[in-house]
Each structure stands twice: as structure tokens, then as C-alpha cells.
Biopython code that builds the backbone (N, CA, C, O; Angstrom):
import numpy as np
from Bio.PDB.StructureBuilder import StructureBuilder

atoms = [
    (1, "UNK", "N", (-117.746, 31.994, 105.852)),
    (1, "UNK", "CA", (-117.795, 30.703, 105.202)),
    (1, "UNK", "C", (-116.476, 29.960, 105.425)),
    (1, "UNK", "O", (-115.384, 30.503, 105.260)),
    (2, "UNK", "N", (-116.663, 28.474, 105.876)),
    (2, "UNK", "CA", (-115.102, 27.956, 106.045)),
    (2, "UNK", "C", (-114.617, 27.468, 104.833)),
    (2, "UNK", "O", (-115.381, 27.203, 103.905)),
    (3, "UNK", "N", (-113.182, 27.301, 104.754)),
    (3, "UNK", "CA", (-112.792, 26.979, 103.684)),
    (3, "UNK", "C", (-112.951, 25.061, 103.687)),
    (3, "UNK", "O", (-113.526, 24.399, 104.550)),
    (4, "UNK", "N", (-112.491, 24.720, 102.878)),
    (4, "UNK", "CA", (-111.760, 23.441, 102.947)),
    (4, "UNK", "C", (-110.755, 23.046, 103.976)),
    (4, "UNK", "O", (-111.004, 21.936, 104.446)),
    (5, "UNK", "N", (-109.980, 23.468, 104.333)),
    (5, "UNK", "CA", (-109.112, 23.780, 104.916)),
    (5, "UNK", "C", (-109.771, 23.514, 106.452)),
    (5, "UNK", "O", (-109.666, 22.558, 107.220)),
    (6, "UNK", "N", (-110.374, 24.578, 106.532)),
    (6, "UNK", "CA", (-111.169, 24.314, 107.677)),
    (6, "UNK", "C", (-111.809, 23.260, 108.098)),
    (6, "UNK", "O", (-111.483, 22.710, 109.150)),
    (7, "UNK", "N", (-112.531, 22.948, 107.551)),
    (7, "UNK", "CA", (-113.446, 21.600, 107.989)),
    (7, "UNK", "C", (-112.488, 20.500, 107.656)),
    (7, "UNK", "O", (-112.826, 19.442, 108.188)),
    (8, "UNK", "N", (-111.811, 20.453, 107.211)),
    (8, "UNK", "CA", (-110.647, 19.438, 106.825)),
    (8, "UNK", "C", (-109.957, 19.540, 108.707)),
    (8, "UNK", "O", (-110.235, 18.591, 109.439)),
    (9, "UNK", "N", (-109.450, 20.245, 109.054)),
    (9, "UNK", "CA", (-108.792, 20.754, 110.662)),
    (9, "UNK", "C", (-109.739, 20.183, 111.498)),
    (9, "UNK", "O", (-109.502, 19.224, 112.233)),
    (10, "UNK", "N", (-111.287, 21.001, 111.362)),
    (10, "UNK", "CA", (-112.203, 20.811, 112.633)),
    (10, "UNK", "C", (-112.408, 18.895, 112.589)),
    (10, "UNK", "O", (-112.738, 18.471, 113.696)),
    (11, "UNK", "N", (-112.264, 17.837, 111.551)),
    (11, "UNK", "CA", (-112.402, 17.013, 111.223)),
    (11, "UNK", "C", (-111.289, 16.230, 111.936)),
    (11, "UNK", "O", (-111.605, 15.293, 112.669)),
    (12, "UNK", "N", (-110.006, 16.566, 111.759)),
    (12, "UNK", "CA", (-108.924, 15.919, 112.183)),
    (12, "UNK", "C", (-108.781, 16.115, 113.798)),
    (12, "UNK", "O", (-108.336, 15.235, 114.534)),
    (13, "UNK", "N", (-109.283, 17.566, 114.299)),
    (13, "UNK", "CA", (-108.960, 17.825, 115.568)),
    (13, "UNK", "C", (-109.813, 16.781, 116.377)),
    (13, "UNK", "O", (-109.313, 16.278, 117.383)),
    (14, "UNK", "N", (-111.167, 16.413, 115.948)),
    (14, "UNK", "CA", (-112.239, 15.832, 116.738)),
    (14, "UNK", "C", (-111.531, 14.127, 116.497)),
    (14, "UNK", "O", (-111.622, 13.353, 117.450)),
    (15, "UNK", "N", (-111.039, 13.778, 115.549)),
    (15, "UNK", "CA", (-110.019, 12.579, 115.368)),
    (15, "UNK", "C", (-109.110, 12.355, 116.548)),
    (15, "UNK", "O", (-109.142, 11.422, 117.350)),
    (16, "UNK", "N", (-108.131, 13.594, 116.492)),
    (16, "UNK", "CA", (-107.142, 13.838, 117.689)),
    (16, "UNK", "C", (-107.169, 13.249, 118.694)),
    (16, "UNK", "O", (-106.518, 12.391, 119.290)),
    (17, "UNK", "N", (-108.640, 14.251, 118.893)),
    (17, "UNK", "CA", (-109.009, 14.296, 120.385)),
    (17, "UNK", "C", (-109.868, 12.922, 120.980)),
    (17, "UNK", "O", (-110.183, 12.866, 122.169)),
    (18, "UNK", "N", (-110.246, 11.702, 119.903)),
    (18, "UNK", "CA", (-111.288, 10.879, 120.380)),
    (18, "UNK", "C", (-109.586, 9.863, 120.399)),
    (18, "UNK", "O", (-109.617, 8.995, 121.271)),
    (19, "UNK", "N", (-108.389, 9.896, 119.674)),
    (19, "UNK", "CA", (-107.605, 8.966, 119.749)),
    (19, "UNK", "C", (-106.833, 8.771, 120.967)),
    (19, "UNK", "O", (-106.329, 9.682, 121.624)),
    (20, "UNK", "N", (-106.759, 7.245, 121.288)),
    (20, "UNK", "CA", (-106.165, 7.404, 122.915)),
    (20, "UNK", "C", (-104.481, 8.198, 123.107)),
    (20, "UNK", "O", (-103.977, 9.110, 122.452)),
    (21, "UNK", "N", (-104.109, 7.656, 123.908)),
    (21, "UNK", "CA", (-102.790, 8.842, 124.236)),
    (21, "UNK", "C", (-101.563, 8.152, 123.515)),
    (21, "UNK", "O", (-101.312, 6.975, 123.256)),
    (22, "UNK", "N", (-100.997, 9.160, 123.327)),
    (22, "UNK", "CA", (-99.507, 8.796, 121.995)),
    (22, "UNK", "C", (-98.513, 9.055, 122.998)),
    (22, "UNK", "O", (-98.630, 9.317, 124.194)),
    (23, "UNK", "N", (-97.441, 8.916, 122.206)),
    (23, "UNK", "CA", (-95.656, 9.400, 123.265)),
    (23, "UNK", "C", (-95.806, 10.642, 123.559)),
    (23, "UNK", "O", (-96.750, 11.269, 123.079)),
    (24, "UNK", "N", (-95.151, 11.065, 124.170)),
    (24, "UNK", "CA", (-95.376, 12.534, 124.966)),
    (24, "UNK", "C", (-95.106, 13.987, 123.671)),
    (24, "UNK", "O", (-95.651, 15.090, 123.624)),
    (25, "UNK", "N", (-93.863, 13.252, 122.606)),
    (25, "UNK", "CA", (-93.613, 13.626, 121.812)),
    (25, "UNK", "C", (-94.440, 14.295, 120.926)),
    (25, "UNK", "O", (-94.754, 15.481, 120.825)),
    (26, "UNK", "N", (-94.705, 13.382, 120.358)),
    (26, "UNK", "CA", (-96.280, 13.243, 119.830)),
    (26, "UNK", "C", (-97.140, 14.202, 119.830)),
    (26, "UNK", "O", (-97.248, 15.163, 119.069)),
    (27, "UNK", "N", (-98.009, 13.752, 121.113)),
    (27, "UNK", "CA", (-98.490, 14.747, 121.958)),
    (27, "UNK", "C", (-98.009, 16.380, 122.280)),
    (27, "UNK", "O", (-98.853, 17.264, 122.426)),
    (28, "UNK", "N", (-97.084, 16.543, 122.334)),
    (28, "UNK", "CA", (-96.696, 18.470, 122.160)),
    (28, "UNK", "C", (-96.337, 18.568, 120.768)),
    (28, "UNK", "O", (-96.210, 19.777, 120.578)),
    (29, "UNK", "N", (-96.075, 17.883, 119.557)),
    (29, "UNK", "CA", (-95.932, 18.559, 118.356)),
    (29, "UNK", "C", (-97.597, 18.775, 117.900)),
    (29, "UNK", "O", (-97.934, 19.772, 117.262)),
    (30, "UNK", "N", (-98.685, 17.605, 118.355)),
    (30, "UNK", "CA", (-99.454, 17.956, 117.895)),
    (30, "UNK", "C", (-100.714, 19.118, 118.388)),
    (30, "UNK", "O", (-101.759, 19.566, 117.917)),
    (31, "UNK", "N", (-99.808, 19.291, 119.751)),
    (31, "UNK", "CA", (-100.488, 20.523, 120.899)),
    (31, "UNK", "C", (-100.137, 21.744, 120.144)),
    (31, "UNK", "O", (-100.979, 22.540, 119.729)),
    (32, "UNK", "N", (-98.726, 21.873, 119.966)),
    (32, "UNK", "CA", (-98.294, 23.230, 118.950)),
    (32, "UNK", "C", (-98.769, 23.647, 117.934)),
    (32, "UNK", "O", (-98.991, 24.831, 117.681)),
    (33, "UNK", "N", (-99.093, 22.180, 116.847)),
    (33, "UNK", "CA", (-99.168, 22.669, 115.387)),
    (33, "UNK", "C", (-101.105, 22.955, 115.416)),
    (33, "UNK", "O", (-101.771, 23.236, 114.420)),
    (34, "UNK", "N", (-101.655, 22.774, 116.863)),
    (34, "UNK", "CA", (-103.174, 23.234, 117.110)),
    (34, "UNK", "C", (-103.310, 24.063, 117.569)),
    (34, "UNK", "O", (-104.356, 24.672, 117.340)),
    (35, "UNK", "N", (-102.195, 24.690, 118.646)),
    (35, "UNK", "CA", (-102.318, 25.928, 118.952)),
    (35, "UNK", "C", (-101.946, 26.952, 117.985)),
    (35, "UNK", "O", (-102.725, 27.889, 117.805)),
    (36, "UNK", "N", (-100.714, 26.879, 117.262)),
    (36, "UNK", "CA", (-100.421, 27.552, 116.015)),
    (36, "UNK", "C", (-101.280, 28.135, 115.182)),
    (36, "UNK", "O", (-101.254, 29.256, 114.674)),
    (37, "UNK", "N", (-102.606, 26.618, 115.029)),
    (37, "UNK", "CA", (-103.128, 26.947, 113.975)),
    (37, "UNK", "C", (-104.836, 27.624, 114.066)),
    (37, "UNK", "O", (-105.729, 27.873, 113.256)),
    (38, "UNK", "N", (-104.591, 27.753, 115.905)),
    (38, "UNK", "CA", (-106.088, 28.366, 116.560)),
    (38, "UNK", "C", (-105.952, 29.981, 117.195)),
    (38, "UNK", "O", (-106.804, 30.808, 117.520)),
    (39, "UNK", "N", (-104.415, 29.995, 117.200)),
    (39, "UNK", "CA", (-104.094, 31.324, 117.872)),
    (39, "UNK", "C", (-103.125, 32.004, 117.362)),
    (39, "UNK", "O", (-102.759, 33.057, 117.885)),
    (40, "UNK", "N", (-102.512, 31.472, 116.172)),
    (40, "UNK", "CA", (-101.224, 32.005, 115.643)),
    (40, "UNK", "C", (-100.076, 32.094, 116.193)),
    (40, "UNK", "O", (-99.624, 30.980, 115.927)),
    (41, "UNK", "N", (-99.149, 32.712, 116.867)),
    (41, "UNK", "CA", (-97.864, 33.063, 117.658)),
    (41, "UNK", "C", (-98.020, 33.173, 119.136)),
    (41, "UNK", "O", (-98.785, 33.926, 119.739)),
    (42, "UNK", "N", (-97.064, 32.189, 119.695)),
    (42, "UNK", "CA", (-97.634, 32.211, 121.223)),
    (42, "UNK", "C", (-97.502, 33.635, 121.890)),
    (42, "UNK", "O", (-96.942, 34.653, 121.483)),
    (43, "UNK", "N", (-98.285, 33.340, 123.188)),
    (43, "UNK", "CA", (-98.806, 34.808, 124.099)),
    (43, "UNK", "C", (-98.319, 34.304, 125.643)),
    (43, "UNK", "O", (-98.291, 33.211, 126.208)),
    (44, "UNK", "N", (-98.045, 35.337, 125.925)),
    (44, "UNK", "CA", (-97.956, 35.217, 127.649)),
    (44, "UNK", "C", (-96.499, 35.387, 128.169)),
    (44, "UNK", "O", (-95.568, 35.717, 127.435)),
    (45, "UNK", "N", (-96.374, 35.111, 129.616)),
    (45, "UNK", "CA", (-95.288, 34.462, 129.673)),
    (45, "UNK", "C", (-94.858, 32.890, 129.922)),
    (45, "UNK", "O", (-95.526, 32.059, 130.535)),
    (46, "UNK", "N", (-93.670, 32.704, 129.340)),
    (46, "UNK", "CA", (-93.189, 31.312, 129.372)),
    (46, "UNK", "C", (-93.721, 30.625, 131.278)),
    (46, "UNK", "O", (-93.879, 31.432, 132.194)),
    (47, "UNK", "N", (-93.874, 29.352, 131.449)),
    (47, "UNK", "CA", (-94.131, 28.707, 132.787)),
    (47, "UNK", "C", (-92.845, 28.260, 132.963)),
    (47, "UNK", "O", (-92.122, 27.679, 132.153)),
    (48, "UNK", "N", (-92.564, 28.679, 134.430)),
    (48, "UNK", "CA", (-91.308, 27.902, 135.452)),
    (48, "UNK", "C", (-90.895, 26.740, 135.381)),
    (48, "UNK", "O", (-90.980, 26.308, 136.531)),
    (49, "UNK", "N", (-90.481, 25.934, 134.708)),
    (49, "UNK", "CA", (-90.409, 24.320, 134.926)),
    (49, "UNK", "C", (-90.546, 24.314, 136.070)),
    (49, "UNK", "O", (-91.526, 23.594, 136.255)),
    (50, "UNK", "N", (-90.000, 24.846, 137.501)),
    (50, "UNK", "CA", (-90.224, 24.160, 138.877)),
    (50, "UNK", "C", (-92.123, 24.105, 139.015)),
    (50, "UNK", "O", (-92.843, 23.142, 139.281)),
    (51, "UNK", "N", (-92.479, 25.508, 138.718)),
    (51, "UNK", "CA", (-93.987, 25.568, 138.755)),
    (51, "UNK", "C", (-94.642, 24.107, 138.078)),
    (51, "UNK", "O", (-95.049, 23.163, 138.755)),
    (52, "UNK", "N", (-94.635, 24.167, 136.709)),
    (52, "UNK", "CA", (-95.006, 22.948, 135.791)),
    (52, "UNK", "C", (-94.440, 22.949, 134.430)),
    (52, "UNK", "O", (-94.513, 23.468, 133.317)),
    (53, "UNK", "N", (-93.842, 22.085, 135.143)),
    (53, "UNK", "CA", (-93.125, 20.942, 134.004)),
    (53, "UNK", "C", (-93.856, 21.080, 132.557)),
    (53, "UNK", "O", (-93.412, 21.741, 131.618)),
    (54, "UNK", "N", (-95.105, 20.303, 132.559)),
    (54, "UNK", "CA", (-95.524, 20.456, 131.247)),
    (54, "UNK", "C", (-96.378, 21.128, 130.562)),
    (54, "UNK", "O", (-96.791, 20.825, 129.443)),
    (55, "UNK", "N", (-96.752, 22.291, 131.359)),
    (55, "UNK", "CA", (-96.956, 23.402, 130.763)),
    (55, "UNK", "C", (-95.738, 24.250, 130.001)),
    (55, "UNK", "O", (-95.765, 24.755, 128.879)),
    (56, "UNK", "N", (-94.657, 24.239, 130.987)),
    (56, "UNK", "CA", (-93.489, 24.353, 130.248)),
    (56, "UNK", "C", (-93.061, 23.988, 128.757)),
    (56, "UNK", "O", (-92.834, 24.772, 127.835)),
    (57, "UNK", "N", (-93.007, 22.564, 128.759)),
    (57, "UNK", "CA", (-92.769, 21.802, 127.488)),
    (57, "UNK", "C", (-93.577, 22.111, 126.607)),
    (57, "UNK", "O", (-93.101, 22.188, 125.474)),
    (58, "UNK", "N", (-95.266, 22.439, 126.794)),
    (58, "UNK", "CA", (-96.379, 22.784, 125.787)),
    (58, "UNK", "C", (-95.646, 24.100, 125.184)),
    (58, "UNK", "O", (-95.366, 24.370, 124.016)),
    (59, "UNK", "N", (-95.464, 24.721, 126.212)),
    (59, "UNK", "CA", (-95.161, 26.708, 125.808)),
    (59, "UNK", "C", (-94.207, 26.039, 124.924)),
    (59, "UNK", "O", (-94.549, 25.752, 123.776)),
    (60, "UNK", "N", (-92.897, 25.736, 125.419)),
    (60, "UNK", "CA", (-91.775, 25.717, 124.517)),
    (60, "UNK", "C", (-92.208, 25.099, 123.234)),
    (60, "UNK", "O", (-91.399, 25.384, 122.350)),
    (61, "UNK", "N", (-93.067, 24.450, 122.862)),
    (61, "UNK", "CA", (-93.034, 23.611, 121.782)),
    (61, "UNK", "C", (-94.322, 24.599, 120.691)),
    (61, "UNK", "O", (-94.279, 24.772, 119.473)),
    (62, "UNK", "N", (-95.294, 25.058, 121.622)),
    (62, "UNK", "CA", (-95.982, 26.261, 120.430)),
    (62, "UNK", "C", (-94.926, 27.497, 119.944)),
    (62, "UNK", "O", (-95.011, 28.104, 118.876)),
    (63, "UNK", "N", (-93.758, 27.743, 121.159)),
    (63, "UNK", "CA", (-93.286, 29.046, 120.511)),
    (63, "UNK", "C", (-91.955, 28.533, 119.107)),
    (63, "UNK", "O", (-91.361, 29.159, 118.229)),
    (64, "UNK", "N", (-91.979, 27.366, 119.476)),
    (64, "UNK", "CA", (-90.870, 26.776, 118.171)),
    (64, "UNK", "C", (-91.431, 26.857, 116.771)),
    (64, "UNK", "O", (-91.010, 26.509, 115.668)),
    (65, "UNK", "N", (-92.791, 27.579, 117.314)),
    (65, "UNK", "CA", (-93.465, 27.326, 115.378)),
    (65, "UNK", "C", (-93.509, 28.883, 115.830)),
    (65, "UNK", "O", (-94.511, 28.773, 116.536)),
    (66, "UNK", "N", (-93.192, 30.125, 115.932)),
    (66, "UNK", "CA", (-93.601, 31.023, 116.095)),
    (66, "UNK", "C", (-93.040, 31.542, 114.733)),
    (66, "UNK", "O", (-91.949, 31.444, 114.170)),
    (67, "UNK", "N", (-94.276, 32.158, 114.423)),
    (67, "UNK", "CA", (-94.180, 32.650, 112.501)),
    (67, "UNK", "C", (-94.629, 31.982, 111.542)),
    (67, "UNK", "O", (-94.661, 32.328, 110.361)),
    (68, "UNK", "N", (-95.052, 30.845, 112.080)),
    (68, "UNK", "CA", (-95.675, 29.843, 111.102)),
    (68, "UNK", "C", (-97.198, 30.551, 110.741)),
    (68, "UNK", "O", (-97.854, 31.223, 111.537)),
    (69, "UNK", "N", (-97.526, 30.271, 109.544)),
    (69, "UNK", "CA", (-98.962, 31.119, 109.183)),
    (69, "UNK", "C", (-99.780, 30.151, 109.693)),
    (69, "UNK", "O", (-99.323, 29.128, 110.202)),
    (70, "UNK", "N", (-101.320, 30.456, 109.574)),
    (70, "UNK", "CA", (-102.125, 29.605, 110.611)),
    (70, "UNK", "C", (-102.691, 28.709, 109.720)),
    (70, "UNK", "O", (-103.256, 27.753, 110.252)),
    (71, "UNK", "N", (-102.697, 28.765, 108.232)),
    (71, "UNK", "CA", (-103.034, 27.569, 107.489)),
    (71, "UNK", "C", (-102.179, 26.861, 107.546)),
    (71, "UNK", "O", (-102.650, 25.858, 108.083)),
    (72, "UNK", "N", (-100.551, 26.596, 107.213)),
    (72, "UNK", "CA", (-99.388, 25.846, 107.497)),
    (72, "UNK", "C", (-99.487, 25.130, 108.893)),
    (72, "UNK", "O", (-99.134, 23.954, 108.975)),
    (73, "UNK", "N", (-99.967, 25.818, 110.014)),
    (73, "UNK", "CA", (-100.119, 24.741, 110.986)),
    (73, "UNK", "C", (-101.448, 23.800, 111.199)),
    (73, "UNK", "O", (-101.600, 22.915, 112.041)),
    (74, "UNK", "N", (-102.419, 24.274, 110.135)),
    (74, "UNK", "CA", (-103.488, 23.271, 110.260)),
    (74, "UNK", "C", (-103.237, 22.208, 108.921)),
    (74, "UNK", "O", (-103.937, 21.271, 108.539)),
    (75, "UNK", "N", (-102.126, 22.674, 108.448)),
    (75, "UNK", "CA", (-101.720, 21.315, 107.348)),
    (75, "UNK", "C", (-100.978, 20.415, 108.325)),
    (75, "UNK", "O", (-101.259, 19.247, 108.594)),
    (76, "UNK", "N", (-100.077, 21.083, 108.763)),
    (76, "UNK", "CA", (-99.023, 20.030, 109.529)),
    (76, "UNK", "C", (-99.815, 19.404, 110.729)),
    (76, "UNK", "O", (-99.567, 18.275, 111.150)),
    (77, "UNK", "N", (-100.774, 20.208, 111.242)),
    (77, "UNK", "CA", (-101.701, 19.324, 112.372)),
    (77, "UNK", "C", (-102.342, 18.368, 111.521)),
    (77, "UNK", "O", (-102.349, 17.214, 111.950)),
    (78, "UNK", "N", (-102.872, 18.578, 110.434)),
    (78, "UNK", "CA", (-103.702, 17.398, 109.731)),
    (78, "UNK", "C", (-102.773, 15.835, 109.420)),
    (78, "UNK", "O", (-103.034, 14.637, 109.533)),
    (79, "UNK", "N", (-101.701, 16.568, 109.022)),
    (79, "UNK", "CA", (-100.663, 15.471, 108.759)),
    (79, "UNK", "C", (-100.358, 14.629, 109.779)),
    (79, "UNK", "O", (-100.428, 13.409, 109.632)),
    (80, "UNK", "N", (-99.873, 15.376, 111.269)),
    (80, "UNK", "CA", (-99.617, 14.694, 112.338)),
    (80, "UNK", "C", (-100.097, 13.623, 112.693)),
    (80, "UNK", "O", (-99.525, 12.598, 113.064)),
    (81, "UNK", "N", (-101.864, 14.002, 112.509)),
    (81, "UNK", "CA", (-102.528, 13.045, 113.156)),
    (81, "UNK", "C", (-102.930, 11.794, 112.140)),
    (81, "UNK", "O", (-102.984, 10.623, 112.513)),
    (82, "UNK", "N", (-103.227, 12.294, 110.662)),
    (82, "UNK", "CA", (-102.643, 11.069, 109.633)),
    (82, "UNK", "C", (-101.612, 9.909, 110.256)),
    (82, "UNK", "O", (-101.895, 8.780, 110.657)),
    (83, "UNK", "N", (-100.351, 10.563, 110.200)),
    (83, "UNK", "CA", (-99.544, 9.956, 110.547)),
    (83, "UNK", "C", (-99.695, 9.151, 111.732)),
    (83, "UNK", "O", (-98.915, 8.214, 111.904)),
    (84, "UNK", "N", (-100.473, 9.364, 112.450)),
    (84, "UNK", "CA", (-100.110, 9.177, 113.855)),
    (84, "UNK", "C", (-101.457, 7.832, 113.887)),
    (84, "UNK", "O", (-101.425, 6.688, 114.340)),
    (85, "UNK", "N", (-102.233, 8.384, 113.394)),
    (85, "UNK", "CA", (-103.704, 7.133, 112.879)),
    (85, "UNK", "C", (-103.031, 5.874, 112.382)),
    (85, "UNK", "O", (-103.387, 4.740, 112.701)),
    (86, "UNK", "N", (-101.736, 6.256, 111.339)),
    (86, "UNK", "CA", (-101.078, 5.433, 110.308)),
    (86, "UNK", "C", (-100.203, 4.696, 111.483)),
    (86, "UNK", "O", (-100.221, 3.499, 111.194)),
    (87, "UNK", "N", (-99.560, 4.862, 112.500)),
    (87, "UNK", "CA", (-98.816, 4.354, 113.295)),
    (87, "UNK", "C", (-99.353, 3.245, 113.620)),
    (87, "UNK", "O", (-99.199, 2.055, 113.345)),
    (88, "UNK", "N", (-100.248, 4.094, 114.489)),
    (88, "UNK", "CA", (-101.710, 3.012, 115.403)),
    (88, "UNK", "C", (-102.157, 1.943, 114.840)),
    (88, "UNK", "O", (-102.358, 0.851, 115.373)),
    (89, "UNK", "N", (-102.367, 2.348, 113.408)),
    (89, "UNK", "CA", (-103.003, 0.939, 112.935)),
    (89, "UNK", "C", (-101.845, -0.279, 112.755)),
    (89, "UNK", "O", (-102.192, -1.458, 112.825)),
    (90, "UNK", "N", (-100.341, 0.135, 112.502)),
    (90, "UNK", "CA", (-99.344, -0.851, 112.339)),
    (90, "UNK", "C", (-99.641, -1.284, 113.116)),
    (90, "UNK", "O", (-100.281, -2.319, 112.934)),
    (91, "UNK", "N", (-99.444, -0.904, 114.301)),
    (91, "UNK", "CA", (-99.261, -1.375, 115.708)),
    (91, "UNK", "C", (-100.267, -2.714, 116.112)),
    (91, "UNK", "O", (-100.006, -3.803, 116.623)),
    (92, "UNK", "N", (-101.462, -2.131, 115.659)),
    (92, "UNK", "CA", (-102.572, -2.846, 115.394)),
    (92, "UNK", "C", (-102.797, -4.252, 114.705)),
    (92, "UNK", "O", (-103.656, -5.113, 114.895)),
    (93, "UNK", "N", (-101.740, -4.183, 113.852)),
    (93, "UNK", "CA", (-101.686, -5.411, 112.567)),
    (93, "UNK", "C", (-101.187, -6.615, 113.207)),
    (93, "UNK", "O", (-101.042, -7.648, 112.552)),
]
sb = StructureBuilder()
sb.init_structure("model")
sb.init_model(0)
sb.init_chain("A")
sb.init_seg("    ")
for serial, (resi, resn, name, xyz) in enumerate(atoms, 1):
    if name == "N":
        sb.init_residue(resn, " ", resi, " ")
    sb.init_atom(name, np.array(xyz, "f"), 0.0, 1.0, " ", f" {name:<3s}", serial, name[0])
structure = sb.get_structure()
């Protein structure tokens, strides 16, 4: 059974993902705080920057939450994209 929590996430992610493209910034805090909050602590090994660049930047930016519990990153993903909705619409005005 999902929590609140949950469908609150699966709700925001499908938000995320229909909103057009943000600063790059943006974009990897809110890549992290989804991977965080779909896989817990990153896996693998780190990518080469010469290989790719922004696979690089993704890795580095999920392992900066490493230890974060996986509800804490589906709050802060929910928030992100709040925030980030909240931008858009200034912008908008």
C-alpha cells in the first residue's frame, strides 16, 4: 500500500517530467533528490568527465546526498519542483 508520501512523489515526478527544461542547476539537484529517493545511495563507478561530462555532474550530484533516507529525498524532490513551478509562473507574470 503507498503511503501519502508516495503518491504525493509519483504526482510531482510526472509534474517534473511534463515541465519544460530549467538551468542545468536545477536540473541535477532535482536528478539527485529522484534518484536518492528511487534508489537510495549511489552505485557504480563514478564517469570520466573526458568520457561524459554530464553523466559526470549527475553521479556527482546523487552521491552529495549519499545517506539521505529515501523519504527525505522525496520531500526535497517534492519541494524542488514546487519551487521550481513557483519560479516559472513569476517568470510568466
Amino acid at each position: 500500500m503507498s503511503s501519502d508520501l508516495d503518491k504525493d512523489f509519483e504526482k510531482y515526478v510526472e509534474i517534473g517530467n511534463a515541465m519544460p527544461p530549467q538551468a542545468a542547476d536545477d536540473m541535477l539537484i532535482a536528478y539527485a533528490y529522484f534518484k536518492q529517493a528511487t534508489e537510495g545511495d549511489v552505485s557504480g563507478v563514478r564517469p570520466t568527465e573526458s568520457s561524459n561530462v554530464v553523466q559526470t555532474f549527475k553521479y556527482d550530484a546523487w552521491r552529495r546526498l549519499e545517506g539521505m533516507p529515501m523519504e527525505e529525498a522525496k520531500k526535497r524532490y517534492i519541494k524542488t519542483i514546487i519551487e521550481l513551478k513557483e519560479r516559472a509562473a513569476k517568470k510568466s507574470e
